[in-house]
N, C-alpha and C positions, 0 to 999 in steps of 0.2 A: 504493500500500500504506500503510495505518495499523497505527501499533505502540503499544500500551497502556502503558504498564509502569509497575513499579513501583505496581501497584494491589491490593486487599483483591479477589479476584475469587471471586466466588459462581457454582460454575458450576452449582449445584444437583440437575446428576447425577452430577460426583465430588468432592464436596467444599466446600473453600473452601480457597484455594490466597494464601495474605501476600506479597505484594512479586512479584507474579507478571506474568507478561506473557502480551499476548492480540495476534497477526497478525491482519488484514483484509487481503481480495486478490480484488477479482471481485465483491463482494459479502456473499465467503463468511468466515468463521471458519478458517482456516489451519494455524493452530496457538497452543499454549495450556499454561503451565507456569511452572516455575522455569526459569533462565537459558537462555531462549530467544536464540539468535542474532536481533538483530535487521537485517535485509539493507537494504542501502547504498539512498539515497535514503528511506530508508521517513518518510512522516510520522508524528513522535512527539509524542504527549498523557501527560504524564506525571501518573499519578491516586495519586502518592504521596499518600497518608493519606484515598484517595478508598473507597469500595464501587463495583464496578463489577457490576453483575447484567446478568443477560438484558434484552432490553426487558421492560416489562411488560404483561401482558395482561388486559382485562376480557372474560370472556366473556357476557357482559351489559348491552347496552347500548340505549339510543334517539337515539344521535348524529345527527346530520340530519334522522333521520326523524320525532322530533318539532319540530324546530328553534328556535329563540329568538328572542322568547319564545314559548313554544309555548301558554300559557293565553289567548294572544289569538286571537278570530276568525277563521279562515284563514290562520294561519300552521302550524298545526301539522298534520303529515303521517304521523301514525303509526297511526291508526285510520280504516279505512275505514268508517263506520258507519252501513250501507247493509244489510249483510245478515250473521247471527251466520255466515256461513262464506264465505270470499273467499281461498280458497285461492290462486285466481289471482296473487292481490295480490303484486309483486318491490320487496321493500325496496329493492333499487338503483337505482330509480326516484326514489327521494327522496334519495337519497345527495349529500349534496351538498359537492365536496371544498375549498370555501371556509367551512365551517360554524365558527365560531368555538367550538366545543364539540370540535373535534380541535386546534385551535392547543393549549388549556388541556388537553387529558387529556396530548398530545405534553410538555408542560413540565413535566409530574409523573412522567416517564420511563415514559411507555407509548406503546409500538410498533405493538402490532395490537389491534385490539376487532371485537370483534360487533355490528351493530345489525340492529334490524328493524322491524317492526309493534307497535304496541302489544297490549296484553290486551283488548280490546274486544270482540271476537269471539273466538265456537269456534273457528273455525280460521281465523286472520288472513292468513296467507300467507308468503310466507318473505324471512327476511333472511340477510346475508352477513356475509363476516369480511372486514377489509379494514387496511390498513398506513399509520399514520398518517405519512405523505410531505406535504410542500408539492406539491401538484399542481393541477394547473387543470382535468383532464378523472377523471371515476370509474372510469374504464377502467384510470389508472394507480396506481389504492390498492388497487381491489378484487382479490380473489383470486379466482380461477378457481374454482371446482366447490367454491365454499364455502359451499354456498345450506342452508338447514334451515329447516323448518317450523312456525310457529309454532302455539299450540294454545293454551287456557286455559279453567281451570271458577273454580268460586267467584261472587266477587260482581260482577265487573265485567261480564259477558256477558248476565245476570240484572239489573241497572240499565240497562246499554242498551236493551234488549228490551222487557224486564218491563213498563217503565213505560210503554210503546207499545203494552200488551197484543196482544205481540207473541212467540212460542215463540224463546228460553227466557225464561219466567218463573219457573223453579225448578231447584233443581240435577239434578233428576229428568230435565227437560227439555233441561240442557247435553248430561247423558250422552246423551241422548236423538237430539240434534242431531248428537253427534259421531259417536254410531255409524252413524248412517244414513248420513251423508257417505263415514264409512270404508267401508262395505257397499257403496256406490254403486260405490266409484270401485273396490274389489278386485274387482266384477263386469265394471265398464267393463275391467280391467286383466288381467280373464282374458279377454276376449272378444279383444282385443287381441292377448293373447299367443295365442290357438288361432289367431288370424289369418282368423278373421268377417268379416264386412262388417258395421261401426259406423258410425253416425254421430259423427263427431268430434265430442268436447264439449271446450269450451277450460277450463272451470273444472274437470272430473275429470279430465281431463289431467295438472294441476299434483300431483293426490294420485296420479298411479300410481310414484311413486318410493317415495312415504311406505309405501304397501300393499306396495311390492316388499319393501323394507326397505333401501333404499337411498337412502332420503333419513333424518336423523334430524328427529326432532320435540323442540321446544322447548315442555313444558308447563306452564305458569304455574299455582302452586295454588299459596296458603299456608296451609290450613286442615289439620290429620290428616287427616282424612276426604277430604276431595280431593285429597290425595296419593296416599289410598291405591287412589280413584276412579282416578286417572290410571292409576295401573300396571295397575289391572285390566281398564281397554279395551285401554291399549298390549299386556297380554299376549292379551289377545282375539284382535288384530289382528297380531299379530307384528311390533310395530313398534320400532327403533327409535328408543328414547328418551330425553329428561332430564327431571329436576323442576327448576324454576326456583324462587326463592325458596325456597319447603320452609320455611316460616316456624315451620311448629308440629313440623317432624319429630327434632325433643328429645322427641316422645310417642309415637314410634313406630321407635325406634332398633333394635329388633332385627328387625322389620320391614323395614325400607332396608339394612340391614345381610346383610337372607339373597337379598334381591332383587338386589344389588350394584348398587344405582340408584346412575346419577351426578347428582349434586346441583350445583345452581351456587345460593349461600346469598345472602343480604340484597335490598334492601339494612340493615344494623345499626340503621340512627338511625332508621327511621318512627317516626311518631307513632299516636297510636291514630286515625287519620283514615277509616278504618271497622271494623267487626265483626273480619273476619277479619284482621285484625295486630296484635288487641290481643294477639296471644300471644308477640310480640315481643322477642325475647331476645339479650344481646350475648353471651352466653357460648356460643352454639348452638355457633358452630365447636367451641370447647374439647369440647363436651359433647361432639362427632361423633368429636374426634383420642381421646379417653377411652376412645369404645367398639368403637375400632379403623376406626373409617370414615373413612378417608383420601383416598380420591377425591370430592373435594369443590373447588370454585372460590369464592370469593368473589367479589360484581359491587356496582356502585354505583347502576345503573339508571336513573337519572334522564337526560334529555340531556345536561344541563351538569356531570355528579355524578361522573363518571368522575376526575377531579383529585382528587377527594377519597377514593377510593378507598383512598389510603396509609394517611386517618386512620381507616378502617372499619377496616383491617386492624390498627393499631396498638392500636385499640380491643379488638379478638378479642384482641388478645397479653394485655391490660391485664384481661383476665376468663378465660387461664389457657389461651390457646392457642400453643403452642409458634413460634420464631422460625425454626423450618428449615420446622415445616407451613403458618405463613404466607407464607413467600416462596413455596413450594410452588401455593398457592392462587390467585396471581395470574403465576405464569410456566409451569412443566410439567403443573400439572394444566389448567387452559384448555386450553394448550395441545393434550392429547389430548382433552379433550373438543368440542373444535371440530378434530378429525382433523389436524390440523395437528403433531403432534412432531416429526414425520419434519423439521421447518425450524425450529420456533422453537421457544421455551419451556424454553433451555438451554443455556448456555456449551460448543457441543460443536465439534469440526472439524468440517467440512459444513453446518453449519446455517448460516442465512441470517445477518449482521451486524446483529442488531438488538440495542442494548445501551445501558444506560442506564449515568452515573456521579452520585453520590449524593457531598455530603459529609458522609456522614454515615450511623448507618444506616436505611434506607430507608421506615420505616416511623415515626416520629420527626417528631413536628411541631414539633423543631426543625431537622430537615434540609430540604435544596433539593436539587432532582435539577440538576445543573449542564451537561450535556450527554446529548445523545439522539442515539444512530449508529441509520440505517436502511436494511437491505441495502447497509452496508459506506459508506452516504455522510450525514455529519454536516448532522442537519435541525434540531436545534435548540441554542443554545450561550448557556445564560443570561448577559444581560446584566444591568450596573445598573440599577434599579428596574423590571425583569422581576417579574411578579405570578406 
């Protein structure tokens, strides 16, 4: 058993509780308050004048699957870029639980993240949620039935392609490619379900969850228009969905706002590196908390960009987005957006022990995250001249 105490504890679904103490036991979160008994034997971490938050969560990420450095020739694993649809494609394939890009997100007190395929393709294929542990095999990070679909329009699917004078060459042609896919596989998936005699296809296989509405889709679009492209195939299809970036969706706030899309935002710092991000804004969060859009995540995106995470969010505070809706951003909202609340994403009894302590507070590029608990068992405990 581990006993917290004496810490600032952000439990972010009741409160924030001063000089409080937090039980580990199992794994689990125990118990959680003002003077807590603490029982005989227990190991005690004393986080006086610490912040002790939930772990933290990036629900957006390319951790392994692009790997490092990933702009070199055959090192990088995140785009299949063979065919604009590769459903097939399982992000835990490339997962790789020695990737130096979970050592550095774990030291900036993050717990669990999402990785997957890149935006290369219409439909990439699916990646997972998995718990940044020191582990040697992916079996013991990854989470079980945390698989989601990835999807994407705009510009990246249309330069792969395009310049191969190969369909899609226009965004006409994404939607184009998506829908047919989706049509295929709701057909294969009702022949399926009446119980036909099919020919087994392994790549429509992978979309009869997504057409059930039992897998969710991750759809990559930073542009208004292809956001609002996205929602309008996902409601075609009854699918299941997020908008990932939402780059430009400050221009269509009441729009996202009646849809009740879950959004996962940034990442903040791009550069105008093509067309669609010049619309690029670090105030979007503020603008979304303003217009009552609260279901929202903030991601870092990049492989190795996930550390940096705290300064994207520090940034959102610094152009006028509240300090309870950013901690919010990267611990409980993730959290149910990657179906996951029911365990993490919350200083609650029952949930799993995944808990970071900060000196500081956590969003602050003058704090260090100093310790990182992971289902209840301490994985990372900064030392001197720790980066």
């Amino acid at each position: 058993m581990i006993a917290i105490t004496h810490g600032k504890l952000l439990t972010v679904a009741n409160g924030t509780i001063e000089d409080g103490t937090l039980l580990i036991d199992n794994g689990k979160i125990t118990a959680i308050g003002k003077d807590i008994a603490i029982p005989q034997g227990a190991e005690i971490l004393n986080a006086s004048g610490k912040w002790v938050t939930p772990g933290l969560i990036d629900a957006h990420t390319h951790i392994s699957t692009f790997n490092e450095p990933h702009w070199m020739p055959h090192i990088g694993d995140g785009n299949e870029v063979t065919s604009p649809v590769t459903a097939q494609i399982r992000g835990i394939d490339a997962l790789n639980p020695f990737d130096m890009a979970i050592g550095a997100a774990r030291s900036a007190g993050f717990t669990t993240c999402y990785t997957g395929p890149g935006s290369a393709n219409v439909i990439g294929g699916t990646g997972l949620s998995f718990k940044l542990k020191n582990a040697a095999t992916v079996q013991e990070i990854a989470i079980e039935g945390s698989e989601m679909m990835k999807m994407a329009l705009g510009e990246n699917p249309k330069r792969c392609y395009g310049s191969e004078k190969k369909m899609p060459m226009t965004r006409m042609g994404t939607g184009a490619v998506l829908r047919k896919a989706l049509f295929d596989a709701k057909q294969y998936s009702d022949a399926l379900a009446a119980g036909k005699d099919v020919k087994r296809d392994f790549d429509l296989e992978a979309l009869v969850p997504v057409v059930r509405g039992e897998m969710r889709c991750r759809i990559h679009c930073h542009r208004a228009d292809d956001i609002v492209t996205a929602i309008r195939i996902a409601e075609e299809f009854s699918l299941d969905y997020t908008i990932e970036h939402c780059t430009e969706g400050y221009k269509i706030l009441d729009f996202l706002k009646a849809k009740k899309a879950k959004v996962v935002i940034g990442p903040l710092l791009m550069g105008p590196q093509k067309f669609e991000i010049w619309g690029c804004r670090q105030d979007t969060p503020a603008v979304f908390e303003k217009a009552g859009i609260e279901d929202f995540c903030l991601m870092a995106d990049d492989s190795s960009a996930t550390k940096w995470l705290p300064v994207h969010v520090g940034i959102a505070m610094r152009n006028g987005l509240s300090f309870e809706q950013a901690l919010k951003c990267v611990t409980i909202n993730p959290a149910k957006l990657l179906k996951l609340d029911d365990r993490i994403g919350s200083l609650e009894v029952g949930k799993d022990a995944d808990i970071a302590i900060f000196n500081g507070m956590p969003f602050s590029n003058l704090t260090l995250c100093e310790q990182v608990i992971i289902d209840g068992k301490p994985e990372f405990v900064r030392q001197e001249g720790d980066l």
